[in-house]
N, C-alpha and C positions, 0 to 999 in steps of 0.2 A: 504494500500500500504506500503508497507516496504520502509528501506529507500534506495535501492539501485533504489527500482523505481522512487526515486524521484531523486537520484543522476543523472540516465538516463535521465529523463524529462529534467533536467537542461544542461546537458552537449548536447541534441538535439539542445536547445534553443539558445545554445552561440554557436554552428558552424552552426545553422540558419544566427544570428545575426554578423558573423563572413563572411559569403559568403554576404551579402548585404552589410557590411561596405567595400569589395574588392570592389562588382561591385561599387557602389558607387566613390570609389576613381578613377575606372579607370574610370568612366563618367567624374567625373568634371576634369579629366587632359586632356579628349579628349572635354569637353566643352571649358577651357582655351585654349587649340593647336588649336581647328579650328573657335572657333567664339562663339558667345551666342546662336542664331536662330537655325544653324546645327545643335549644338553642343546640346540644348536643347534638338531637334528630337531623336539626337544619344543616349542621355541621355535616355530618355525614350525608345526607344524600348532595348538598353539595360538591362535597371529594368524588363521591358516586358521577355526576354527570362532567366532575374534569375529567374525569379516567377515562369515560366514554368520549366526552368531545376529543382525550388527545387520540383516542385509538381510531376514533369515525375518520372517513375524506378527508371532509371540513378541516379537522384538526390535522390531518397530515398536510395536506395542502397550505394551513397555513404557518406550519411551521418550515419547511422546505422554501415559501415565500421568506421566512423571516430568515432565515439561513442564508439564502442566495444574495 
């Protein structure tokens, strides 16, 4: 592999890591705003639909945008 494919590997890996630290922050302000038990629920099905949008099209597409 050359090294621009490993430049690419890496640059997928930090706007992976970059879309879960968002969802993440907007979980625990909507855990703080509505309570711990909700707020936990909300917590998780939103991790739930980041996983799905990075795994859908959409989300590969738009990371391969964000990459290039």
């Amino acid at each position: 592999m050359a090294k621009d494919d490993y430049m690419r590997i890496v640059k997928i890996v930090l706007v992976i890591l970059l879309v879960i630290l968002v969802f993440s922050l907007i979980s625990s302000i909507i855990e703080l705003v509505i309570g711990s038990s909700i707020g936990k629920i909300l917590t998780a099905i939103i991790m739930i639909l980041a996983v799905l949008w990075l795994l859908s099209d959409e989300g590969q597409r738009k990371i391969r945008d964000m990459v290039d």
